[in-house]
N, C-alpha and C positions, 0 to 999 in steps of 0.2 A: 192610597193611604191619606185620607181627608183628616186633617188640620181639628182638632175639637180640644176641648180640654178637657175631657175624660182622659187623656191619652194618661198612662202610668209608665212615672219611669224611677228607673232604679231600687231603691229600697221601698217604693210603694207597689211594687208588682206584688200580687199575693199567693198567686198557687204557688207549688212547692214544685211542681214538674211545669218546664216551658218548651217548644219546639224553636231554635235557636236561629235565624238568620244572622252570621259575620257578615261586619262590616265592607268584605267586597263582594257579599251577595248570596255565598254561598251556606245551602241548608245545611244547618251541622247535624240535627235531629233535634232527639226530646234529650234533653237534660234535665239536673234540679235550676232552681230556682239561684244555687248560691255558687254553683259552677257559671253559671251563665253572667252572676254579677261579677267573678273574679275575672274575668276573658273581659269584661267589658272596662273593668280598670285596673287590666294588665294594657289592654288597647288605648289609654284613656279617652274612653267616649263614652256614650250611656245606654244603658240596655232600655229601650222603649217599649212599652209591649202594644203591637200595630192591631192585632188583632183579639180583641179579649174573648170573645163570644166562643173562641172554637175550643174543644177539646185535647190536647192542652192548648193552652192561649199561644200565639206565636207573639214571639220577642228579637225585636231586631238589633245590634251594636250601631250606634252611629252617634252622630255628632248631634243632637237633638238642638241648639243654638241654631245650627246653621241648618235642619231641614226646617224649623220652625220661619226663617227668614227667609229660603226658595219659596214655602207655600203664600206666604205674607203678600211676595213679587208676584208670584204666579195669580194672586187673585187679584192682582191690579192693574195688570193688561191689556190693555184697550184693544177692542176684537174690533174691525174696518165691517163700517157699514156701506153696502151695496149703494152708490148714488149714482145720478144721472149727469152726467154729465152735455151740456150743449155746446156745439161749434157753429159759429155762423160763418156760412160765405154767400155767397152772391155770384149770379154768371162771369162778371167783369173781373172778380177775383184772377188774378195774376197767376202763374203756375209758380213761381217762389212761395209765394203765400199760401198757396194751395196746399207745398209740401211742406210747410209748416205747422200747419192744421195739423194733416195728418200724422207726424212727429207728434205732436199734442194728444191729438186722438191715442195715437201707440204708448205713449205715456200712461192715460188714462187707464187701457184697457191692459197695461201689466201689472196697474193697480187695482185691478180685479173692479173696477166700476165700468159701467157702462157709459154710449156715449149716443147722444142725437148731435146727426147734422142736418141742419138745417140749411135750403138755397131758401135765400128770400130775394122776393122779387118787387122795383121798382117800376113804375109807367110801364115802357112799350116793353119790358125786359116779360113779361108773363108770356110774350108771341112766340117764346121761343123753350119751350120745355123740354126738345132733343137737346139741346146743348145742355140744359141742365140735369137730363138723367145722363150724361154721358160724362160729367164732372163725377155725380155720386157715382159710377160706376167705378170711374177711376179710386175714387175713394175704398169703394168695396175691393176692388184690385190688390189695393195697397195693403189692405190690413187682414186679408184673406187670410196667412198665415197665423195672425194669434186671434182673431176676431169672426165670430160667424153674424150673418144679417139676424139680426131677430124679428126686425121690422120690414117690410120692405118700403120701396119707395112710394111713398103715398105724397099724389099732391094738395094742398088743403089752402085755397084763396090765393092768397098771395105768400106762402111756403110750402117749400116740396121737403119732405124730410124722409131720413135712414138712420133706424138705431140700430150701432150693432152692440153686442155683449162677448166676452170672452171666451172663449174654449176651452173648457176643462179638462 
């Protein structure tokens, strides 16, 4: 039921036969026109007709104030756009720091964003890229359970990086 202002209510519905939806949902059928407005302000709410085009028009009871104000919210919802998220560590990184990242990482990726981690490498720290895919490993370890690799470890100069993305 989209939100326009063609919508007719009340004393502006025109056919004389309406197919009636009550206010808790339920089809009543086809009525007139003038039964349909008496149920609607024995109820007091308003007979809205949702559907004009059909044969007879379907006309629903409700509170038309307040679905007019759900649709209002409803189109002002900000919908989460997919980002990238980056973490930097380095070989020397600490294993407290380590598991903190990852806490961060697990943060990110229940917010449905993805995340690069990045090892960046100092001086003689590049001699050593077993120790640094066996950190991203661990990292992959870690987050196995809500996170799949998207990326794998690729090393690129002086950083090795792994994105992973969420599980749907």
């Amino acid at each position: 039921m989209p939100i326009t202002h063609e919508l007719r209510i009340n004393e502006r519905v025109h056919a004389k036969m309406v197919r009636l939806i009550d206010e808790n949902g339920v089809q009543v059928g086809v009525i007139s026109r003038e039964e349909a407005l008496s149920r609607a302000k024995s109820a007091e709410l308003d007979l809205v007709e949702v559907a004009p085009n059909n044969d007879p028009p379907v006309c629903r009871i409700m509170n038309y104030g307040k679905y007019k104000y759900k649709q209002k919210k409803k189109s002002h919802q900000k919908h989460h756009t997919v980002q990238l998220k980056e973490l930097r560590i380095r070989p020397k990184t600490d294993e407290h720091d380590l598991e903190t990242k990852i806490k961060q990482a697990r943060k990110f990726i229940e917010k449905k964003d993805r995340v690069l981690v990045n090892m960046l490498f100092r001086g003689r720290e590049k001699a050593h890229p077993d120790l640094a895919k066996e950190i991203l490993n661990h990292f992959s370890e870690s987050l196995e359970d809500i996170a799949k690799v998207e990326k794998d470890i690729t090393p690129d100069g002086k950083r090795m990086g792994l994105i992973f993305t969420p599980k749907t």
